[in-house]
Biotite code that builds the C-alpha atoms (Angstrom):
import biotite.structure as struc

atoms = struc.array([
    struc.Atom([34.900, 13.491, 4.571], chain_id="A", res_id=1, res_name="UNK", atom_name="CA", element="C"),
    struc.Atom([34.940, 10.761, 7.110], chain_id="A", res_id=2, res_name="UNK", atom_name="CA", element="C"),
    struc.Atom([37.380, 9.254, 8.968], chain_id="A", res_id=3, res_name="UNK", atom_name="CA", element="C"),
    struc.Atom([35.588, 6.073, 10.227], chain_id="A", res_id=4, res_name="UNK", atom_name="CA", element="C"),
    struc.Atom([36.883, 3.160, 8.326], chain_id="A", res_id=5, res_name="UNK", atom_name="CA", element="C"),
    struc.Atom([34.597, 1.405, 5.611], chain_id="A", res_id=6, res_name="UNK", atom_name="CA", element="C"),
    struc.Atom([33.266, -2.074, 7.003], chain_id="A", res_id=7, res_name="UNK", atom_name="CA", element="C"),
    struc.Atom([35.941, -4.560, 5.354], chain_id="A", res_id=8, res_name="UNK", atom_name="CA", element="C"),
    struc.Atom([38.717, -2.109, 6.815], chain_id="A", res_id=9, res_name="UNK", atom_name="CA", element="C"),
    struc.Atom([37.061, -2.207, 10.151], chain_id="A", res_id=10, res_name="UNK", atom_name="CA", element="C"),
    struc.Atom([36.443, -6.044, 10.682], chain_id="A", res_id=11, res_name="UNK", atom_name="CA", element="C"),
    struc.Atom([40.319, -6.526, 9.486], chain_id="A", res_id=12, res_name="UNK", atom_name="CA", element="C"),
    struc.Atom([41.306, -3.641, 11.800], chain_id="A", res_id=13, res_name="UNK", atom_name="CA", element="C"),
    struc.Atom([39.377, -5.811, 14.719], chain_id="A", res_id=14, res_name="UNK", atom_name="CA", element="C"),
    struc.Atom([40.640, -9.286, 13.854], chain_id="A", res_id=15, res_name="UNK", atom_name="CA", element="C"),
    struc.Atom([44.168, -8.110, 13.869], chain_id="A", res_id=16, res_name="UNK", atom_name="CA", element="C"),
    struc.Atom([43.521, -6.835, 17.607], chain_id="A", res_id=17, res_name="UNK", atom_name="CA", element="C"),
    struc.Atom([42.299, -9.955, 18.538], chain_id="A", res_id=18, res_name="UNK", atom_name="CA", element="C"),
    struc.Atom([45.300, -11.786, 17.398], chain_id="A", res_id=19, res_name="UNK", atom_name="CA", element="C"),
    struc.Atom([47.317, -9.351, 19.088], chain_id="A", res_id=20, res_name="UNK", atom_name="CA", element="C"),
    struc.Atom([45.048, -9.845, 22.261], chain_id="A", res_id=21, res_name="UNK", atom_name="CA", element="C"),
    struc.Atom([44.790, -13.973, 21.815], chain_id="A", res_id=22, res_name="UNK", atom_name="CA", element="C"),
    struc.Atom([49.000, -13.934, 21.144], chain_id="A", res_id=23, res_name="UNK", atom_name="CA", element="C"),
    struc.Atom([49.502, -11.448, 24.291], chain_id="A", res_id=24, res_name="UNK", atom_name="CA", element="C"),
    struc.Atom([47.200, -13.615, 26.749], chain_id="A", res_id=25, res_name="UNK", atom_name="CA", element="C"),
    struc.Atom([49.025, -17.173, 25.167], chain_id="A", res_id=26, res_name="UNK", atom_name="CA", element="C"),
    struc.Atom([52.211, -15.596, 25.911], chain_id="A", res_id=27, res_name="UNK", atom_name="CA", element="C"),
    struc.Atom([51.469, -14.618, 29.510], chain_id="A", res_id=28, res_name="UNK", atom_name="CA", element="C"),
    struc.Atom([49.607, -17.968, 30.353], chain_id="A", res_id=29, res_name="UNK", atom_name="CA", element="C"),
    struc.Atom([52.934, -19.778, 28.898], chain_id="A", res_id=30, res_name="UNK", atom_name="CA", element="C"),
    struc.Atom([55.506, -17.986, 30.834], chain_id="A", res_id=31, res_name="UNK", atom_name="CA", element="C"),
    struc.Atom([53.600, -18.112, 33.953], chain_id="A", res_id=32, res_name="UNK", atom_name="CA", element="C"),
    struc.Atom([53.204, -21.470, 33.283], chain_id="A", res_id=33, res_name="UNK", atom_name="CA", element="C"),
    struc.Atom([56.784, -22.577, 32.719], chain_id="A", res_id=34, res_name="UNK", atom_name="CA", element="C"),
    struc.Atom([58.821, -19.721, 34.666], chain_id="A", res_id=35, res_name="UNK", atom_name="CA", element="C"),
    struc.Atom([59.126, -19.830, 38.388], chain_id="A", res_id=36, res_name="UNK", atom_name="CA", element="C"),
    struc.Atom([58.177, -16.348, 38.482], chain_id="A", res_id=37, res_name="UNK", atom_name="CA", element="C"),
    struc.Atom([57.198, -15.210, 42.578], chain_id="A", res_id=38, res_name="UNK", atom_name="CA", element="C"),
    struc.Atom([53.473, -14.093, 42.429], chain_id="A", res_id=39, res_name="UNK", atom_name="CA", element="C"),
    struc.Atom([54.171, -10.432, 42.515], chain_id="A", res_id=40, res_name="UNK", atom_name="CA", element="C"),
    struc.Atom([55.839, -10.560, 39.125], chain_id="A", res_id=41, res_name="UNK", atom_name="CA", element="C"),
    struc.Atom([53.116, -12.899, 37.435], chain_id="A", res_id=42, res_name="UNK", atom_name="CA", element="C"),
    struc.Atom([50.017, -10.431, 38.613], chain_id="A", res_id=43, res_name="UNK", atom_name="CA", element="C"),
    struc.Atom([52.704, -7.618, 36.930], chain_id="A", res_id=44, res_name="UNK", atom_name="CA", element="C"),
    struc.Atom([52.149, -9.635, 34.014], chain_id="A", res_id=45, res_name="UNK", atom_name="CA", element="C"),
    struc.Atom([48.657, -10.284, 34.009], chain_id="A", res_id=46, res_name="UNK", atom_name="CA", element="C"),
    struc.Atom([47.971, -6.347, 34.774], chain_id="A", res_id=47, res_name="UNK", atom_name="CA", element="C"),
    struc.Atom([50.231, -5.116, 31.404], chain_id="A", res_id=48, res_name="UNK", atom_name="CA", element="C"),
    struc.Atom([48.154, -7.851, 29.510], chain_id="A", res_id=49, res_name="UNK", atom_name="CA", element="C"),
    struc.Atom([44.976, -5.721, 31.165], chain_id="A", res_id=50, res_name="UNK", atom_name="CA", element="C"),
    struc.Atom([46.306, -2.652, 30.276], chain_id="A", res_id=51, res_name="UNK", atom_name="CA", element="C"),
    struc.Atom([47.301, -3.663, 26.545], chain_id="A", res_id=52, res_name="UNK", atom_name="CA", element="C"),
    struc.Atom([43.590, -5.320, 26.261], chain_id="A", res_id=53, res_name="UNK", atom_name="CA", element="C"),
    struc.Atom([41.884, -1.949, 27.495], chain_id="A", res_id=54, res_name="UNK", atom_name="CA", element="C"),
    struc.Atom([44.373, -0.381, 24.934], chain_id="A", res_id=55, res_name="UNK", atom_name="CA", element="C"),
    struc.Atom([43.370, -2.686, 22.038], chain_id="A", res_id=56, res_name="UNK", atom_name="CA", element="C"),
    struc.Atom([39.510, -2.559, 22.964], chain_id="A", res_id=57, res_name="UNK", atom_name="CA", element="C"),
    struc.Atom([38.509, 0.285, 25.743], chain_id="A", res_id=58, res_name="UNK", atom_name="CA", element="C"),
    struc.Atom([35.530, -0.144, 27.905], chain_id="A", res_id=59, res_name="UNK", atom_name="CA", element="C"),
    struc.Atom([36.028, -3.565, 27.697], chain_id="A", res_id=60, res_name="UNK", atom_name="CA", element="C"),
    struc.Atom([37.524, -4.196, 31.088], chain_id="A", res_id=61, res_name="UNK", atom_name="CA", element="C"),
    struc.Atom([33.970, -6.265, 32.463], chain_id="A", res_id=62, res_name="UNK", atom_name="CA", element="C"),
    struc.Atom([34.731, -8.271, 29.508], chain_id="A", res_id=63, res_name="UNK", atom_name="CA", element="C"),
    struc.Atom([38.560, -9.215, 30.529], chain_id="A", res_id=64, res_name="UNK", atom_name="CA", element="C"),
    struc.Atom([37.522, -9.968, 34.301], chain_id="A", res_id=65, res_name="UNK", atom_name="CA", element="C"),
    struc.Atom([34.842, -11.961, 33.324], chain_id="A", res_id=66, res_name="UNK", atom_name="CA", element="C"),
    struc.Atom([36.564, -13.774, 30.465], chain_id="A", res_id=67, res_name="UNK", atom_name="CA", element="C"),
    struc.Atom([40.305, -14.024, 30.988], chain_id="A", res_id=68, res_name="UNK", atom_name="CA", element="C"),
    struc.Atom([40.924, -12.829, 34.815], chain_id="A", res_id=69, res_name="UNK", atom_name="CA", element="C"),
    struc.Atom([39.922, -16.238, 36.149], chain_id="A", res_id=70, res_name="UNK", atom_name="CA", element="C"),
    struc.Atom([41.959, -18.043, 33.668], chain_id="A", res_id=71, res_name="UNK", atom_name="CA", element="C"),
    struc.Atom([45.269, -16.114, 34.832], chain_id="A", res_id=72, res_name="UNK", atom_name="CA", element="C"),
    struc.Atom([44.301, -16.583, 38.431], chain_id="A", res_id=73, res_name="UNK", atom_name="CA", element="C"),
    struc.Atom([43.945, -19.931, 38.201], chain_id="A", res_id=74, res_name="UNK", atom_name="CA", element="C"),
    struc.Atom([47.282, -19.876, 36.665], chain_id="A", res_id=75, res_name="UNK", atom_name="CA", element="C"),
    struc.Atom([49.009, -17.571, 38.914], chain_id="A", res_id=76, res_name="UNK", atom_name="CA", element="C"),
    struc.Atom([47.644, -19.597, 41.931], chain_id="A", res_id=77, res_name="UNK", atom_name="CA", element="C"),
    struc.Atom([48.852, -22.975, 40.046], chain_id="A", res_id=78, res_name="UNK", atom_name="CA", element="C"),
    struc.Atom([52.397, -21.754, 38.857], chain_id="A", res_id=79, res_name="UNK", atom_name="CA", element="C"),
    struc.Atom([53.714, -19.123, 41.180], chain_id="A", res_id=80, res_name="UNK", atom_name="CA", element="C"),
    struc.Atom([56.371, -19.612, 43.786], chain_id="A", res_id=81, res_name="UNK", atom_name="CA", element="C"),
    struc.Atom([54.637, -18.440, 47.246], chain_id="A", res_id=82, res_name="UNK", atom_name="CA", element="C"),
    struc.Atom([55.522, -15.345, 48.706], chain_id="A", res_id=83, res_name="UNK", atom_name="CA", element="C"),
    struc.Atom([58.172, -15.590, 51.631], chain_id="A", res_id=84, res_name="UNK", atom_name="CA", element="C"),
    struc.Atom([58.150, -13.287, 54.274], chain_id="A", res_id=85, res_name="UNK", atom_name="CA", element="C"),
    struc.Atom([61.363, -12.004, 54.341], chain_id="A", res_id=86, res_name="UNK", atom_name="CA", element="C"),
    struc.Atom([64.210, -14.407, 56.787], chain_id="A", res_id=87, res_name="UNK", atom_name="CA", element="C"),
    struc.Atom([64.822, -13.289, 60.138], chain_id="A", res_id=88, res_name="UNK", atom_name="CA", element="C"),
    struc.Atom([67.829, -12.623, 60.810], chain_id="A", res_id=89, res_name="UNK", atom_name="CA", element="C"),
    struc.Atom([68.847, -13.771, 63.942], chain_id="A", res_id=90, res_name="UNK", atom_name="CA", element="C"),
    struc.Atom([71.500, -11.859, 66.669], chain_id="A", res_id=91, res_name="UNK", atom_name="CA", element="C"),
    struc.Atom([74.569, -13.811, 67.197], chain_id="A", res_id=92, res_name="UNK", atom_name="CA", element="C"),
    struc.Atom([75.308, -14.304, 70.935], chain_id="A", res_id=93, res_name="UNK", atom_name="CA", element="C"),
    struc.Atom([78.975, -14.917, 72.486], chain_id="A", res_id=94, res_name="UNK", atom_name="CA", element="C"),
    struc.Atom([79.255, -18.332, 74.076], chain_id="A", res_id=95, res_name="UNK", atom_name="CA", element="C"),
    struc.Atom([80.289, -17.682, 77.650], chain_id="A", res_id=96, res_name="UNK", atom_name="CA", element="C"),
    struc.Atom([83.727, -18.302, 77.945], chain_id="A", res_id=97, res_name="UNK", atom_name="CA", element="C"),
    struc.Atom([84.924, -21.906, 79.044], chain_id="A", res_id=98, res_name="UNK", atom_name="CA", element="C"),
    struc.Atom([85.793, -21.828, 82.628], chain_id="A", res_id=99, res_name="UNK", atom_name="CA", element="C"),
    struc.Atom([87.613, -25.158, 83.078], chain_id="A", res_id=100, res_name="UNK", atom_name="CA", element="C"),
])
């Protein structure tokens, strides 16, 4: 007995990963879109969406960073608050006392 899937089961097993890919990446692009997120959490983003697309179809990573990896850079770049260096915090200093 086999366990590979008979053609109908395995072209409805595929479609319904590339839903769940298509809703995952329409998802992403909308809340970097419309969230203030800093840059560092939006690439978080984008790399679980990588990870979940490797998940749903492995050795398929060439076909993400040709395909959708521009698309979310564009968007990160667009959408993404810029990174701050952190404030400098400057040393209080005593006035001199008032001679007068």
């Amino acid at each position: 007995m086999h366990d590979e899937p008979s053609p109908p089961e395995a072209i409805a097993e595929e479609r319904r990963r590339v839903r769940e890919l298509r809703a995952t990446v329409d998802l992403v692009c909308s809340v970097i879109a419309q969230s203030r997120l800093s840059r560092h959490e939006a690439e978080d983003l984008v790399a679980a969406v990588r990870r979940r697309a490797l998940e749903l179809f492995p050795n398929k990573g060439d076909t993400f960073d040709l395909i959708l990896a521009p698309r979310f850079a564009r968007l990160v770049e667009e959408f993404t608050t810029p990174e701050r260096p952190p404030a400098r915090v400057l040393a209080f200093r005593r006035a001199p006392p008032h001679r007068g």
